[in-house]
C-alpha positions as CSV (number, residue, x, y, z in Angstrom):
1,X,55.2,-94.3,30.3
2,X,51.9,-96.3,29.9
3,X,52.1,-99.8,29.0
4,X,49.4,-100.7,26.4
5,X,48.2,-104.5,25.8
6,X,47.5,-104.9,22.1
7,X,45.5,-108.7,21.9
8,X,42.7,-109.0,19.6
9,X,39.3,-109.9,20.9
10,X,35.7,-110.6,18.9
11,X,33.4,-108.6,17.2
12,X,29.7,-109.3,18.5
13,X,27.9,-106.1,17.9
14,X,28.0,-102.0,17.3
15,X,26.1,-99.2,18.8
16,X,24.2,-96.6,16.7
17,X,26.5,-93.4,16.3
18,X,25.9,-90.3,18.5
19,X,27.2,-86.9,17.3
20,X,28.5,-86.1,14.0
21,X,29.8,-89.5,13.8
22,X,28.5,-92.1,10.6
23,X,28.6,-95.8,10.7
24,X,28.2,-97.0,14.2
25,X,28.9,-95.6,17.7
26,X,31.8,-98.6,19.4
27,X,32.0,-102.0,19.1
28,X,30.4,-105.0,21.6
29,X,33.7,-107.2,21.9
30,X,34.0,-110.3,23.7
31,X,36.7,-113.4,23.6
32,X,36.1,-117.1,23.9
33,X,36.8,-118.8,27.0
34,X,38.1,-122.5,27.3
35,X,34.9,-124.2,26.8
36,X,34.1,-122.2,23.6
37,X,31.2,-120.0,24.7
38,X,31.9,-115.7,24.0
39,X,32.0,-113.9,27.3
40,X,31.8,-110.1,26.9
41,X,34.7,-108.0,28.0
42,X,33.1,-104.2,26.8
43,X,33.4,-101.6,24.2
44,X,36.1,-99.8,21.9
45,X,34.9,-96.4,20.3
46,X,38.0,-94.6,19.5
47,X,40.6,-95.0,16.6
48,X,38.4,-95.2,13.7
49,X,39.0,-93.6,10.5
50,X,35.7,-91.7,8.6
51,X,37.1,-94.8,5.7
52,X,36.9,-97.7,8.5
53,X,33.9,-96.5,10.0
54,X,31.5,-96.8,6.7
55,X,33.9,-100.2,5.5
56,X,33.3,-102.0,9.0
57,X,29.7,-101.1,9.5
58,X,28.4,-102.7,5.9
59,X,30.6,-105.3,6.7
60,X,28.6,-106.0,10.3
61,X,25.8,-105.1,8.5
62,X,25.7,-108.2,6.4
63,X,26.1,-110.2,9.4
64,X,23.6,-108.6,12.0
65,X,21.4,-111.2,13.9
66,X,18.4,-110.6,16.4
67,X,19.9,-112.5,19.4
68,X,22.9,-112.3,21.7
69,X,26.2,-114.5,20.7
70,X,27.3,-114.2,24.2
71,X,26.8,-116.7,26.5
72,X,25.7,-114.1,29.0
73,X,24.9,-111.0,27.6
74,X,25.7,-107.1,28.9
75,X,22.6,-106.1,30.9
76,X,21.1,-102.8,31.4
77,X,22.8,-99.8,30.0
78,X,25.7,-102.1,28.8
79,X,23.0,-103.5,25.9
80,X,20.9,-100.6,25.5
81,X,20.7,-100.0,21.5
82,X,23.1,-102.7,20.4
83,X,22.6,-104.6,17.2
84,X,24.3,-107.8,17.5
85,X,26.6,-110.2,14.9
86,X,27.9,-112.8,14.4
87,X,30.8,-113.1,16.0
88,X,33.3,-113.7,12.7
89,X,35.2,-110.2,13.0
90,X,38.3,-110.3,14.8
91,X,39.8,-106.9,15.8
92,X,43.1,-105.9,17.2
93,X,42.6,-103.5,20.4
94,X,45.0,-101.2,22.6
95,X,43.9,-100.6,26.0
96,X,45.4,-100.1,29.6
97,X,44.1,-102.7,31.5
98,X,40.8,-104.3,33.2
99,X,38.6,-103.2,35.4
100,X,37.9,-105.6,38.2
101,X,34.6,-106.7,36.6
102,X,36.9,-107.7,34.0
103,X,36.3,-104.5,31.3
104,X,38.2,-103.2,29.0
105,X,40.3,-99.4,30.3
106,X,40.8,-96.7,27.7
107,X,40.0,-98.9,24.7
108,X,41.2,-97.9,21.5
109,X,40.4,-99.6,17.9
110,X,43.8,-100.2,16.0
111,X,42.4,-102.4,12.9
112,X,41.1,-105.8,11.3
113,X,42.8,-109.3,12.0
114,X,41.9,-110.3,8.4
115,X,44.2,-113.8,8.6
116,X,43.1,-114.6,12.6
117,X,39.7,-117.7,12.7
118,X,37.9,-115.6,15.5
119,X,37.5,-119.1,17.1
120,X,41.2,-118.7,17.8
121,X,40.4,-115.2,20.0
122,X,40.8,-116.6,23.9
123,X,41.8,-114.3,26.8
124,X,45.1,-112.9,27.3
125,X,45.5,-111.8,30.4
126,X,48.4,-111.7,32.7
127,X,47.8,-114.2,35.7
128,X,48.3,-111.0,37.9
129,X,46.7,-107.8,37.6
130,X,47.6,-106.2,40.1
131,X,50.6,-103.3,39.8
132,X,52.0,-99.8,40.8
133,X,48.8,-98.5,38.6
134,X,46.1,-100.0,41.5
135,X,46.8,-97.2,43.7
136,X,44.1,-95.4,45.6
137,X,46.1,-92.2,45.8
138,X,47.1,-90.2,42.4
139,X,49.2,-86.8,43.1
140,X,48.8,-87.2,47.1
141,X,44.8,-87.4,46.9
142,X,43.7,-90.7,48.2
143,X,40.5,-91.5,45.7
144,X,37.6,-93.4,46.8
145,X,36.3,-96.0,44.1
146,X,38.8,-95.6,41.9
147,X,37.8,-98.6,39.7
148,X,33.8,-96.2,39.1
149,X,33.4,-96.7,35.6
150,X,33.0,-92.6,33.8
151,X,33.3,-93.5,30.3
152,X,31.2,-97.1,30.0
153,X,31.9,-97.3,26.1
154,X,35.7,-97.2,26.8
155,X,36.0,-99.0,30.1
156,X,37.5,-95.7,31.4
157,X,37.5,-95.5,35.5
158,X,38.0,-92.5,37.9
159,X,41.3,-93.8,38.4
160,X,42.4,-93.4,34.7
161,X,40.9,-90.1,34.5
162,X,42.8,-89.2,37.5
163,X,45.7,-90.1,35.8
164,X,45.4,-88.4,32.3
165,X,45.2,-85.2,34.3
166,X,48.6,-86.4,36.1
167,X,50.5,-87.1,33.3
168,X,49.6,-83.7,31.0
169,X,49.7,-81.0,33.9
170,X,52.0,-79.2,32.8
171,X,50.0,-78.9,30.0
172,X,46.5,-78.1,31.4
173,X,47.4,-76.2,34.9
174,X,48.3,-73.0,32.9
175,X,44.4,-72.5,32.0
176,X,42.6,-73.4,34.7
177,X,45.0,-72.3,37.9
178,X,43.6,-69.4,39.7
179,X,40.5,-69.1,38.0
180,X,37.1,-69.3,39.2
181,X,35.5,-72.8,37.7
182,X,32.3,-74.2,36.1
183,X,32.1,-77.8,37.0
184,X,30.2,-80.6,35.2
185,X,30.0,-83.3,37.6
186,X,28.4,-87.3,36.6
187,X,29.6,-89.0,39.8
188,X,27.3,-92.0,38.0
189,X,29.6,-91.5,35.0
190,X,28.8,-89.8,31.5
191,X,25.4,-90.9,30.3
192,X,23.9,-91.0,33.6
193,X,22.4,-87.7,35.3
194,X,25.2,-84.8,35.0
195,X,25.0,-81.5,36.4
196,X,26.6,-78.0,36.7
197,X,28.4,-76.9,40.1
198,X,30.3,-74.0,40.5
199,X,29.5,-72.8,44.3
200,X,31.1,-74.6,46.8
201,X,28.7,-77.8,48.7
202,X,29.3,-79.7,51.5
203,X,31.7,-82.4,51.3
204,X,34.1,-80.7,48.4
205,X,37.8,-81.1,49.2
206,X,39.3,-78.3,51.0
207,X,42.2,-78.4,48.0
208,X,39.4,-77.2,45.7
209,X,40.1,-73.6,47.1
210,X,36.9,-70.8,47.9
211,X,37.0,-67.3,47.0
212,X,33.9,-65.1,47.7
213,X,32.5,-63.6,44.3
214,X,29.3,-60.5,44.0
215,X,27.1,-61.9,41.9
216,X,23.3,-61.1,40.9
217,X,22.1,-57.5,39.4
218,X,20.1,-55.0,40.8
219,X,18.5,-55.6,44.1
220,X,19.2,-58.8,43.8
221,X,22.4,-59.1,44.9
222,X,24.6,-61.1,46.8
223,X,28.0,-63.0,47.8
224,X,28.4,-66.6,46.1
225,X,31.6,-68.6,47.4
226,X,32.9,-70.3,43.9
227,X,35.3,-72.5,43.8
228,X,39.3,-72.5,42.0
229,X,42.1,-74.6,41.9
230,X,45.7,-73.6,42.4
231,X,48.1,-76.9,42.0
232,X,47.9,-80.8,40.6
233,X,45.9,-82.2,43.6
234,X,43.2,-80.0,43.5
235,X,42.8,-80.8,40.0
236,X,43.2,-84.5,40.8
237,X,40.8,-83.7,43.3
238,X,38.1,-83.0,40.7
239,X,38.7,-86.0,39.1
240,X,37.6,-87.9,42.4
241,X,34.5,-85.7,42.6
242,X,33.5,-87.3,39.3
243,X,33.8,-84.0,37.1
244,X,33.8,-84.7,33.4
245,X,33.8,-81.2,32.2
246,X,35.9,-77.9,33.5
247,X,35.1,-75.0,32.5
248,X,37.0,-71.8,33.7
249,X,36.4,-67.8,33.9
250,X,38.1,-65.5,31.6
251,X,39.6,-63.9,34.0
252,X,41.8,-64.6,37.7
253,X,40.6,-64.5,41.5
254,X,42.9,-62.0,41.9
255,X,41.9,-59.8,39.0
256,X,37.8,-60.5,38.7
257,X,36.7,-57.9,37.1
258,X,39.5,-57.3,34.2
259,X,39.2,-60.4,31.9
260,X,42.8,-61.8,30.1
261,X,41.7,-64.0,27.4
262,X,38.7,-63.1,24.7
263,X,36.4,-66.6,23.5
264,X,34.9,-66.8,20.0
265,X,32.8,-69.8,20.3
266,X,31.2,-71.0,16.9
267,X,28.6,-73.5,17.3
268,X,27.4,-74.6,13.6
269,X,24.0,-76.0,13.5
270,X,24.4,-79.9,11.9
271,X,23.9,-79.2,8.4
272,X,27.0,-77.2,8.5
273,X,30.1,-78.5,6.8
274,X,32.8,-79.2,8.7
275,X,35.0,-77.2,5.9
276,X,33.2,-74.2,6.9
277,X,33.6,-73.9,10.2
278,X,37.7,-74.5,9.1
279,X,37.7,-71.8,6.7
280,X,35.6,-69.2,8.9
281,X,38.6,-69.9,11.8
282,X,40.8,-68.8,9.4
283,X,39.3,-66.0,7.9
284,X,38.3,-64.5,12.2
285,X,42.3,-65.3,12.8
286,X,42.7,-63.2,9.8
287,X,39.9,-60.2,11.0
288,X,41.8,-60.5,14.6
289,X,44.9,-60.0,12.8
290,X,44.1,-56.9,11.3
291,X,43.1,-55.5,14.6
292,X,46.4,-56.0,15.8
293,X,45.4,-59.5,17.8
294,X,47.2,-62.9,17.6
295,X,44.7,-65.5,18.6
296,X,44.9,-69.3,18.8
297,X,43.0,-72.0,18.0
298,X,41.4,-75.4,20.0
299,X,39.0,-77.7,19.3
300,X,35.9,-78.1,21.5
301,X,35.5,-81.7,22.4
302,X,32.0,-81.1,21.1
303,X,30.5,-79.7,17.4
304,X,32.8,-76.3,17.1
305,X,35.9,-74.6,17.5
306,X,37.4,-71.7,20.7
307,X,39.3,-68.8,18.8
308,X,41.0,-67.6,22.0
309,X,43.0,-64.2,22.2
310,X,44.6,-63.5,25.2
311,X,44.7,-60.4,26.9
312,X,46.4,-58.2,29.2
313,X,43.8,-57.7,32.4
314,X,43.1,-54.4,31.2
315,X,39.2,-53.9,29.9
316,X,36.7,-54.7,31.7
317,X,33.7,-57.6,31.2
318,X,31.2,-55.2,29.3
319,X,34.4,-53.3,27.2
320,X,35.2,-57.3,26.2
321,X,31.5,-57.8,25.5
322,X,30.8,-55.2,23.5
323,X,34.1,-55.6,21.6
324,X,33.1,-59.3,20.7
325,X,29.4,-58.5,20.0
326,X,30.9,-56.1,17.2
327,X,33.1,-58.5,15.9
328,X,30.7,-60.9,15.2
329,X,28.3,-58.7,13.7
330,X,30.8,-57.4,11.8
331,X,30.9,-61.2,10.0
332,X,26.7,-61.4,10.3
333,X,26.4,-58.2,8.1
334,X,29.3,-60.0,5.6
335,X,27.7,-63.1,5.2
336,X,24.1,-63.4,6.9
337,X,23.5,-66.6,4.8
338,X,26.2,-67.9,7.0
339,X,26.3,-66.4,10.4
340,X,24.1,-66.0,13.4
341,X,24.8,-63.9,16.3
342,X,21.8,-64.4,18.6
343,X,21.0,-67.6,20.4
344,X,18.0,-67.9,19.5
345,X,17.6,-71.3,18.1
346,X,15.3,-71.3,15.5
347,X,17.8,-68.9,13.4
348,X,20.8,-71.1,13.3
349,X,19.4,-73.5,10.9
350,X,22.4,-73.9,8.7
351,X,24.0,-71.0,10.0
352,X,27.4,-70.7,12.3
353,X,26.3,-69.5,15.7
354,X,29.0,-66.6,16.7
355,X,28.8,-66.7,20.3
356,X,30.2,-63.8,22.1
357,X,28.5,-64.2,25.2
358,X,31.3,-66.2,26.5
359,X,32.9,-62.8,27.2
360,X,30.5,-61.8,30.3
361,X,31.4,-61.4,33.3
362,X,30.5,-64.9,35.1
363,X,30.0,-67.2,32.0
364,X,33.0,-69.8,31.0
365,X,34.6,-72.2,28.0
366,X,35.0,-75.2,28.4
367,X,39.3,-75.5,29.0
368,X,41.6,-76.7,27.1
369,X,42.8,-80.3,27.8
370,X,39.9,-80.9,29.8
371,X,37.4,-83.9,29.1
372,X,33.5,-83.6,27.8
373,X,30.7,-85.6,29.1
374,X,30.1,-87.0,26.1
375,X,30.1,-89.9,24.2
376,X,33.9,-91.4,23.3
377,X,35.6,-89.3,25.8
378,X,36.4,-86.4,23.6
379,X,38.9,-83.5,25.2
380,X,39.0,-79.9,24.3
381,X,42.2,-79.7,22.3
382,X,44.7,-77.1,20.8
383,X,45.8,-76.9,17.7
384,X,48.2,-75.0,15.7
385,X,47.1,-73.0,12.8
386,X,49.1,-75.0,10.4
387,X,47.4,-78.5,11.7
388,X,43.9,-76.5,11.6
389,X,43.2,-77.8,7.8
390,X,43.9,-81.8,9.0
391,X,41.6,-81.6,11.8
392,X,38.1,-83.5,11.1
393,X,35.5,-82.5,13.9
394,X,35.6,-80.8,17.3
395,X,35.6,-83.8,19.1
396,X,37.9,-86.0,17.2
397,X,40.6,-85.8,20.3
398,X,40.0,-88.2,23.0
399,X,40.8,-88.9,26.6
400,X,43.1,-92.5,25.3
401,X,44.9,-90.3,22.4
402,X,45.8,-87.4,24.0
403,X,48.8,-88.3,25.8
404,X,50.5,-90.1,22.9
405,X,49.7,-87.1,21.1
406,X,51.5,-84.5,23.2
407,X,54.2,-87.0,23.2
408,X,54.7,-87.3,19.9
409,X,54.6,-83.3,19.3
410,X,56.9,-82.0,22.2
411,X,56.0,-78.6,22.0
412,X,53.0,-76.7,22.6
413,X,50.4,-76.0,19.6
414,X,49.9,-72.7,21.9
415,X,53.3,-72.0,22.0
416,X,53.5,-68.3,23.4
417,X,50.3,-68.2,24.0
418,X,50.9,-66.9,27.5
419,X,53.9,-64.5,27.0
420,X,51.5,-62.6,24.4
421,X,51.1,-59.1,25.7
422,X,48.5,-57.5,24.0
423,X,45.0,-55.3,24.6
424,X,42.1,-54.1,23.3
425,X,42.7,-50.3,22.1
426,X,40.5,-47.4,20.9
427,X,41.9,-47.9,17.8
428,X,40.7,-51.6,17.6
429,X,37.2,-50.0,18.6
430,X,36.9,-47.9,16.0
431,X,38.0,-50.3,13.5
432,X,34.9,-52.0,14.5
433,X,32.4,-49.8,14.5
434,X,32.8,-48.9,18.3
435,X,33.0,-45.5,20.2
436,X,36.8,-45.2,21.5
């Protein structure tokens, strides 16, 4: 079990809020050292409530300032956009430990010190940092600048992402294992320049394992070698590559061509109300259930929600398609006012974008339990059907609650998700609108 420090440290500014997010982005805290001046010790932008998010901002609002309060201010990226205050605000912060530049790691708001002078707010640190948790090596692989900062809001390092994955395998490993992967990689960290890998490069671990896929159409064809993961360290492995983002295939290296799982993504445009999206996942389970499919239901780490059936490997990629594409123009022709089944952009305006297109043959979703490269450290979630209605955004599961919240559940959301044996029949076609 992770040990957490809980001190309290100053408030001396707020970033502006990316996303869906209202109020303010994190907060600038610092603490005082012993001749009185505010050094800066990073951000916390997780553990707000939508209630503590509008109180706390028009509280820092009445107390903004033009300049600094820190004796020497966050450079660079580190005060890009912040708006400074006076450093009155005392707030009471979990995190996992310090970076050796002496940042906050997987930071995590827990509330207001109303009765605490922020004069009083000094370091607490113990006189040794050092422990079991400075290891270079995480599940066997040995990783090379462990302390590389990929989440600069929360102080979260390679080494702590490497870790999350470690301690919630047996959670993630049944979605990604012997699938072909979509990689996001930000060796810089998120923020910085990010991009897409999924063929194999120079220099990538030999337990990230190869398999040789046909890809391109027409006379343009060829043999791309895409990579896969089979076990913990390879997955650890991708950590230390610096991906942020895995997305896998719907379908196994050793059975290409016949996809098990079906991906509804919905992607609402943002004037969309988050109670729409809830009640149109509920009304698709509903449609699915009809056709004789049980489907579950995660959260994207970004603006939507994955309905995800799974499948036996029976159909193949343009059977899945084509089975999808009707579905979703089944709910167009419904409610048009509401739903969009093309990508085009200019047609989603205030419209939920029914994206089928995750069911073709080489495109991938995002997994579940993986991380986004996004602000706050969000992570593609399951839920149950009966938490659905409590859950306030797609990205409102993060990298630093996570663990504590597969703890506290014991048992999969997705429970059965994986002995579910079930197919797309001619029956379901022509329910559909489809030619058996």
């Amino acid at each position: 079990m992770k040990c957490l420090n809980r001190p309290e440290f100053v408030i001396a500014g707020f970033t502006e809020p990316e996303g869906g997010r209202s109020g303010f982005g994190a907060l600038v805290l610092g603490v005082h050292e012993k001749d009185g001046t505010l050094r800066h010790v990073g951000r916390v932008g997780t553990g707000f409530t939508a209630a503590t998010l509008e109180d706390l901002h028009a509280r820092m609002k009445r107390i903004e300032r033009t300049s600094s309060p820190f004796e020497r201010p966050p450079k660079g990226r580190a005060a890009k956009g912040v708006h400074w205050v006076d450093p009155k605000l005392v707030a009471e912060v979990a995190f996992s430990g310090w970076t050796d530049d002496g940042i906050l790691r997987q930071s995590r708001f827990e509330g207001l010190r109303e009765d605490k002078p922020s004069r009083e707010v000094v370091l607490e640190r113990p006189a040794s940092s050092k422990s079991p948790a400075d290891s270079r090596e995480v599940a066997g692989v040995k990783l090379t600048h462990p302390e590389k900062i990929l989440y600069p809001d929360q102080g979260i390092t390679k080494r702590d992402l490497a870790r999350y994955y470690e301690s919630i395998a047996d959670w993630i490993l049944p979605h990604v294992v012997g699938r072909p992967l979509s990689l996001v990689r930000c060796p810089e960290g998120q923020g910085k320049t990010c991009f897409y890998q999924k063929h194999a490069h120079q220099g990538t671990p030999e337990v990230v394992r190869r398999v040789q896929i046909k890809e391109g159409t027409g006379t343009v064809e060829g043999v791309g070698t895409y990579l896969y993961i089979d076990d913990l360290p390879g997955l650890v492995s991708l950590a230390q590559m610096g991906v942020l983002e895995v997305h896998p295939w719907g379908s196994r290296v050793d059975t290409l061509e016949k996809p098990d799982r079906m991906t509804l993504d919905r992607d609402p445009a943002p004037d969309v109300p988050w109670s729409r999206m809830l009640e149109t996942a509920l009304t698709l389970r509903g449609r699915l259930r009809e056709l004789g499919l049980e489907s579950f239901v995660k959260t994207t780490g970004g603006k939507g929600l994955h309905i995800v059936a799974p499948l036996q490997a029976r159909q193949t990629w343009d059977e899945l398609k084509e089975f999808s594409r009707a579905i979703a123009e089944e709910f167009v022709r419904a409610a048009p006012q509401w739903f969009v089944a093309t990508m085009t952009k200019s047609k989603r305006t205030g419209k939920i974008f029914l994206d089928f297109f995750r069911n073709t043959r080489g495109a991938t979703a995002v997994a579940a339990y993986s991380t986004r490269s996004r602000p706050g450290a969000p992570v593609s979630i399951p839920v149950s059907w009966e938490e659905l209605p409590r859950v306030t955004s797609g990205d409102q599961f993060t990298l630093a609650t996570v663990p504590a919240r597969l703890e506290r559940l014991g048992a999969d959301p997705w429970k059965g998700f994986l002995q579910v044996r079930q197919s797309i029949t001619a029956s379901m076609r022509r329910s559909v609108g489809m030619k058996s």
